[in-house]
Structure formats: structure tokens, C-alpha cells
C-alpha positions as CSV (number, residue, x, y, z in Angstrom):
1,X,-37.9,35.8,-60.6
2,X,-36.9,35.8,-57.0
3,X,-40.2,35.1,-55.9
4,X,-41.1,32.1,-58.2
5,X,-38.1,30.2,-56.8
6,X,-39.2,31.1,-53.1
7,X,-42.6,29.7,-54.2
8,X,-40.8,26.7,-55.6
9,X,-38.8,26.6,-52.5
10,X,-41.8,26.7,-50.6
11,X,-43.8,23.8,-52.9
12,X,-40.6,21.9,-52.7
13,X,-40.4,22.1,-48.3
14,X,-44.1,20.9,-48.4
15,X,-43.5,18.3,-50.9
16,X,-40.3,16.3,-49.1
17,X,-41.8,17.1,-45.5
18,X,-44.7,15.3,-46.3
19,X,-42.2,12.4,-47.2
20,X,-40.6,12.6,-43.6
21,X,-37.9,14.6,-44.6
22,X,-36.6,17.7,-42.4
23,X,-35.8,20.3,-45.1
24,X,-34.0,23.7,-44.7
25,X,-34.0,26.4,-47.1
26,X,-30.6,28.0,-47.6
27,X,-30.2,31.1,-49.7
28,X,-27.2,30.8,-51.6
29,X,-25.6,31.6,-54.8
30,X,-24.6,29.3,-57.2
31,X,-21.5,29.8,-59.5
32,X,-20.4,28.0,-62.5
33,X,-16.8,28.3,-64.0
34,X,-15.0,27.0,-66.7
35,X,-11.2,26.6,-67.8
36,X,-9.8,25.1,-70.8
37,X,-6.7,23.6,-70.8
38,X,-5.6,22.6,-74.3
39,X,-8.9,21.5,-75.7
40,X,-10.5,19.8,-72.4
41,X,-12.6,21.6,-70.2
42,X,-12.4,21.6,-66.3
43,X,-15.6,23.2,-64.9
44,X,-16.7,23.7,-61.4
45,X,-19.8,24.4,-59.7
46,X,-20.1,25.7,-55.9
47,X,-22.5,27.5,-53.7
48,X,-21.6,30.1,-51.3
49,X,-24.6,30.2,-48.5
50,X,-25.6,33.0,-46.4
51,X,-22.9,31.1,-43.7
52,X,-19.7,32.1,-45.7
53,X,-19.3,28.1,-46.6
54,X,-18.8,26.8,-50.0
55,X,-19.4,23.6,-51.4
56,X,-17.1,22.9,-54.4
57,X,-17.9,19.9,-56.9
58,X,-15.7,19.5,-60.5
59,X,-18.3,18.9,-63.1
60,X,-16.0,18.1,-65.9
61,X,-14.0,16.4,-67.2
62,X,-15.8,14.2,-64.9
63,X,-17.8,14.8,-61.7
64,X,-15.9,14.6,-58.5
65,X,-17.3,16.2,-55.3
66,X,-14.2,18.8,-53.6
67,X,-16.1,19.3,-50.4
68,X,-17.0,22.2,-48.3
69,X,-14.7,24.9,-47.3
70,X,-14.4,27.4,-44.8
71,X,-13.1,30.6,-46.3
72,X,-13.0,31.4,-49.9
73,X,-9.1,31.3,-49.7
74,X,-9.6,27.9,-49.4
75,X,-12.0,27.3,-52.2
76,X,-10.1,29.2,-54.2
77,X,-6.7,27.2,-53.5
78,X,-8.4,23.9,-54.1
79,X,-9.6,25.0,-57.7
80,X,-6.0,26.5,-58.2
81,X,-4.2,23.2,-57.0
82,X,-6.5,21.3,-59.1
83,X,-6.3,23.1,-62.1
84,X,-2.3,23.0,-61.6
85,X,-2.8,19.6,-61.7
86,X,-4.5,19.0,-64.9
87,X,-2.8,21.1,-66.7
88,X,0.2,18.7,-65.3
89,X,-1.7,15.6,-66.1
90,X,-2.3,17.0,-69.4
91,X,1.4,16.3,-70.5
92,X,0.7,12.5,-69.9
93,X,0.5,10.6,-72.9
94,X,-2.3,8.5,-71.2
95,X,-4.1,11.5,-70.3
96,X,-7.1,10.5,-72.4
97,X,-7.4,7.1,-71.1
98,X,-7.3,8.7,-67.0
99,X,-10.5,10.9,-68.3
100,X,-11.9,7.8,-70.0
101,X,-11.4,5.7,-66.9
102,X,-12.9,8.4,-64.2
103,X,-15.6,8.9,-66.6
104,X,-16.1,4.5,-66.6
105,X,-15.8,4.6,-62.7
106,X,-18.8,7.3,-62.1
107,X,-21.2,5.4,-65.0
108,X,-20.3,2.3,-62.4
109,X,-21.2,4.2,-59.4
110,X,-24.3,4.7,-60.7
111,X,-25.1,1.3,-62.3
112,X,-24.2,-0.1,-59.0
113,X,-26.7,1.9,-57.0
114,X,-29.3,0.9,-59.7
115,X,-28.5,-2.7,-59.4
116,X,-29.0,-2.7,-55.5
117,X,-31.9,-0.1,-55.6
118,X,-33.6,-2.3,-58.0
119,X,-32.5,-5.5,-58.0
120,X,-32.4,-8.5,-55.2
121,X,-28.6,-9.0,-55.9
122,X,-27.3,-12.9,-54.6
123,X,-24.4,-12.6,-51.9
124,X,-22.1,-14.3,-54.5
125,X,-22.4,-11.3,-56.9
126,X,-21.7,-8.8,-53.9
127,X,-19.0,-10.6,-53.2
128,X,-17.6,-10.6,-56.6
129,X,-17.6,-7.2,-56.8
130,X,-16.5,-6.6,-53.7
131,X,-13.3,-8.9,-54.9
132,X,-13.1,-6.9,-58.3
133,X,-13.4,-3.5,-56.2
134,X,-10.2,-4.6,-53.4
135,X,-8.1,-5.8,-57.0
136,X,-8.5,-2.3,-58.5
137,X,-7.9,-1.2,-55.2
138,X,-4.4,-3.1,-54.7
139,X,-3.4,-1.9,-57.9
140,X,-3.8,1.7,-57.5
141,X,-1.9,1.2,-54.1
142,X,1.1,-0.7,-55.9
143,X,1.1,2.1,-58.7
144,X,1.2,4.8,-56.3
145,X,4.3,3.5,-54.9
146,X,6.3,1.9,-58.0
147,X,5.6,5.5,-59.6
148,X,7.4,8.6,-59.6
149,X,4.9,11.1,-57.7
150,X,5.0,14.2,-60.0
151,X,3.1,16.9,-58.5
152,X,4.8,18.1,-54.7
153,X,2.5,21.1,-54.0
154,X,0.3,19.0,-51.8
155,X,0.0,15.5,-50.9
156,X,-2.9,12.9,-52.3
157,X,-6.2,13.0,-50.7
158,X,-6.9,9.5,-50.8
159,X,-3.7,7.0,-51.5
């Protein structure tokens, strides 16, 4: 088996070198783990390479990259801290609709890159997005601080 995926590695190099790309084969392993908490599944994916780093992406409920870590104490935190919070989260009575949103927010991601990947998109409709985009953007802001924050462990990544 090992040898079929070096030989796909291999076909793989040639294939996006030949496309300009400068491509480096990492050995790695790749591990998949699953919770469930009360009924919805939180499942991760990372990769720990021959380097001792890990890169860490949330598959679902919805897919959100964690980033790469250092030590596996610190992987290991960030999937603790996260799973703390969902099982927080969970008590929400909007809980559902979060996941639904998230879930909304990624399928836009994407139809957004297919729009401007395929499409030659008028300034006017940028721009309306871009207006749309800064709206949901103030309103996150103003909820953060009307809102009673309810996990203290660690402080938001983003907001």
C-alpha cells in the first residue's frame, strides 16, 4: 500500500510541476476523530508531519480551519477548548440555527469564489456585497458587546 501512494505521490509531483507549481512531499499521518455531543457530531481532521507540526481543521458540524500547532499540547488544548465550547453552545436554544448559519456562511464562501472564478462580476455587484459583508460584519461586532460573553476559558479569536 505504501508504495502505491509514493507512486501517486510521485505522478502527483510530475503532474503540478509541469503546471509551474513547486511541490513538496511531506510524509505525515492523517487522523480523524469524532465526538458526539448530544446528537451532533464535532469531528476533526489533522496531520502530524515528520516536523512534529499539526495542522488541525473541524470538519463538522461545519468546516472551520484551527491552524497549525507547534506541540501536540497545543493541538490537543485547541480540540479540548473547542469541544468545551460546543458542548456550552449546545445549551443555547438557538443552537440549531448558529450550525445552520455557519453551515450558510461556507456554501457562500464557495458560491462567491465561483462567481469571481467564473464570472466577469460588474463593480456595482462587488460593491454590494462588499456592503452586505461590513452590515453582517457591524452586527456581529454590536452583538459581541450587547451580550453576556459566556465562555471565560480563553478569549475570542476574531471579535
Amino acid at each position: 500500500m505504501r508504495r502505491f501512494m509514493m507512486a501517486e505521490a510521485t505522478k502527483h509531483d510530475t503532474v503540478f510541476s509541469q503546471l509551474g507549481a513547486d511541490v513538496h512531499v511531506i510524509n505525515s499521518l492523517l487522523c480523524y476523530i469524532t465526538f458526539d455531543i448530544e446528537g451532533t457530531e464535532i469531528s476533526y481532521v489533522y496531520n502530524i508531519n515528520k516536523k512534529d507540526k499539526y495542522f488541525l481543521q473541524r470538519i463538522e458540524p461545519y468546516p472551520e480551519p484551527a491552524g497549525t500547532f507547534n506541540s501536540e499540547d497545543e493541538l490537543i488544548d485547541t480540540i479540548k477548548i473547542d469541544i468545551e465550547q460546543f458542548k456550552n453552545a449546545k445549551n443555547s436554544n438557538v443552537f440549531n440555527d448558529f450550525v445552520k448559519i455557519n453551515k450558510c456562511l461556507s456554501e457562500t464562501i464557495r458560491n462567491f469564489e465561483d462567481l469571481y472564478l467564473y464570472y466577469n462580476v460588474p463593480h456595482e455587484t462587488i460593491d454590494n456585497i462588499k456592503d452586505k459583508l461590513d452590515s453582517i460584519q457591524q452586527i456581529i461586532k454590536n452583538t459581541k458587546t450587547s451580550c453576556k460573553k459566556i465562555y471565560e476559558k480563553k478569549d475570542p479569536d476574531t471579535i
